[in-house]
C-alpha positions in Angstrom: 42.0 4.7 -6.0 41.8 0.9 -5.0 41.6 1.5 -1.4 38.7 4.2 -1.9 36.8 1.5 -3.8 37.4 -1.1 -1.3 36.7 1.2 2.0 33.1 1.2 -0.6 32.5 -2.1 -1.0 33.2 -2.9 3.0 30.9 -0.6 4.0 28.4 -1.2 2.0 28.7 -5.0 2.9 28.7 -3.4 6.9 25.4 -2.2 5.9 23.3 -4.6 3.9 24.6 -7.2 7.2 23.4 -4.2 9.2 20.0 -4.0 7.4 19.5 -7.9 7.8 20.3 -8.0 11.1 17.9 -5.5 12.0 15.2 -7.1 9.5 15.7 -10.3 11.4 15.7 -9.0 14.9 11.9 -7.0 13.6 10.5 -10.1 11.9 11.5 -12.3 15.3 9.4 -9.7 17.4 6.4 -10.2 15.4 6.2 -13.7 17.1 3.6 -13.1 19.8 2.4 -15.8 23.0 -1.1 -15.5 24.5 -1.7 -17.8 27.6 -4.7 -19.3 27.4 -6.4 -18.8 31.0 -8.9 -21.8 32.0 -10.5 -19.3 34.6 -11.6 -16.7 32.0 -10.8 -17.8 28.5 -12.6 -21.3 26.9 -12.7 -23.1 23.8 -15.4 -23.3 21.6 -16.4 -24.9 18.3 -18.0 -23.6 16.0 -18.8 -25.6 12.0 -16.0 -27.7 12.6 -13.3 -25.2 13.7 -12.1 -25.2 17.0 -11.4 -21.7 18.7 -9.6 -20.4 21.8 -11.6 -17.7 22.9 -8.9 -15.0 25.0 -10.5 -12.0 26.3 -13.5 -12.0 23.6 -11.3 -12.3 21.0 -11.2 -16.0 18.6 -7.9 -17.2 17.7 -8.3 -20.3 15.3 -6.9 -23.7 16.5 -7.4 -25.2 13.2 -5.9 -22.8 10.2 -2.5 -24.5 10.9 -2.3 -27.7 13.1 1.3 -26.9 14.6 0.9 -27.9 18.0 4.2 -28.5 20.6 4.9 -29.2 24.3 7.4 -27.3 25.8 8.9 -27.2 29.0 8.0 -24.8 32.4 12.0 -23.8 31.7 10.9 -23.1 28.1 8.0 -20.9 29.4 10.0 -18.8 31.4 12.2 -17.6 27.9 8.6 -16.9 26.7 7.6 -13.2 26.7 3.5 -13.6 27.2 1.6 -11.0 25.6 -2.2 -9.7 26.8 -4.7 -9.7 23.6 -5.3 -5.7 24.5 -1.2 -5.1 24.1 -1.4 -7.1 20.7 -4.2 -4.4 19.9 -2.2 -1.7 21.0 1.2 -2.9 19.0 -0.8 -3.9 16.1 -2.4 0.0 15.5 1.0 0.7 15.9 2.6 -1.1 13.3 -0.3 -0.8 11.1 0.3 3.0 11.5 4.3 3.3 10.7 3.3 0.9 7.9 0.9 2.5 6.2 3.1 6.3 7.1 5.8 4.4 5.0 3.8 2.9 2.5 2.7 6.5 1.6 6.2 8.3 2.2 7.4 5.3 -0.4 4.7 6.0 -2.9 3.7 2.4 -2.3 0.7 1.8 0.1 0.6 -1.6 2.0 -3.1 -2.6 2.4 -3.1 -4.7 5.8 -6.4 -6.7 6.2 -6.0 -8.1 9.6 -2.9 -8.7 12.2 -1.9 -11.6 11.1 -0.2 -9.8 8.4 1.7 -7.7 11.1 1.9 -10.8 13.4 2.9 -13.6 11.4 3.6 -16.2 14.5 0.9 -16.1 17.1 1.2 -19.1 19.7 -1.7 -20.0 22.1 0.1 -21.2 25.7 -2.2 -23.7 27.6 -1.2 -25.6 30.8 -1.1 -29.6 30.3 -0.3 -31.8 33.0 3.4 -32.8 34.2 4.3 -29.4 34.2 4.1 -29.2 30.7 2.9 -26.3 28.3 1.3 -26.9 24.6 2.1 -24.2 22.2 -0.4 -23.7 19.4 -0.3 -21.4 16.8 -3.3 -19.7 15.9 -4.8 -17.3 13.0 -6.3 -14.0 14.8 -10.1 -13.5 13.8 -9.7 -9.7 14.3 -12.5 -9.1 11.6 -15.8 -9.8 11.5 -17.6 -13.3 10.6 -20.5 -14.4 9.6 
C-alpha cells in the first residue's frame, strides 16, 4: 500500500516539474528581437513619445525605459524576428488561446500582442560593434 502511494506522489511531482518546465520553456519564447534597420525603418516622435517605426508598424521607446548594450557575440545567440512573422505567430497564439479559453469555459479577451508577447526588444547598431536592446510596447491598434 505504501509503495502504491509513493509511486503517486513521485509521479505526480514528475509532472507538476514537467508542466513548469514546459510553462517556462513557452513563456521564454514569447520574448521576441526586431532589428531596427536604418535603411528602411526610422524613429519618430510624436507628443513626447519616441517610436521606432519597423515595417509601418510603431513600437514605443518610452512605455518602459530598459535600454542595454550588448555584444556582436551576444547578437549572434539572438533569434531576430521580422514584424510580419510576429503577425503571423501572434494570430496564432491568439487563436489556440481563445480555442482553449472556450474549451475551458473561460474566454481570455487579448487586446493587443503585448499580451501574447510580453518581452519585445528593439536591436539597433551603435558604434564599437556594439548593439542597444530596447524593449518596446507594440502599438498594434489604432491611435488617435
Amino acid at each position: 500500500m505504501k509503495n502504491k502511494m509513493g509511486v503517486k506522489v513521485v509521479n505526480k511531482f514528475i509532472l507538476l516539474l514537467l508542466y513548469l518546465t514546459i510553462s517556462n520553456i513557452a513563456y521564454g519564447q514569447r520574448t521576441k528581437y526586431l532589428l531596427f534597420d536604418y535603411d528602411k525603418d526610422s524613429i519618430i516622435s510624436q507628443e513626447k513619445t519616441i517610436y521606432y517605426k519597423i515595417d509601418k508598424n510603431l513600437f514605443s521607446i518610452s512605455r518602459y525605459n530598459e535600454i542595454d548594450t550588448i555584444s556582436f557575440s551576444e547578437l549572434n545567440k539572438i533569434k531576430l524576428e521580422s514584424v510580419s512573422k510576429l503577425k503571423k505567430e501572434g494570430a496564432f497564439l491568439y487563436d489556440s488561446i481563445l480555442q482553449e479559453g472556450i474549451k475551458n469555459e473561460k474566454i481570455r479577451v487579448i487586446e493587443t500582442n503585448n499580451q501574447i508577447f510580453k518581452y519585445i526588444y528593439v536591436i539597433e547598431k551603435i558604434p564599437e560593434k556594439k548593439y542597444k536592446k530596447t524593449r518596446v510596447w507594440w502599438i498594434d491598434y489604432p491611435i488617435d
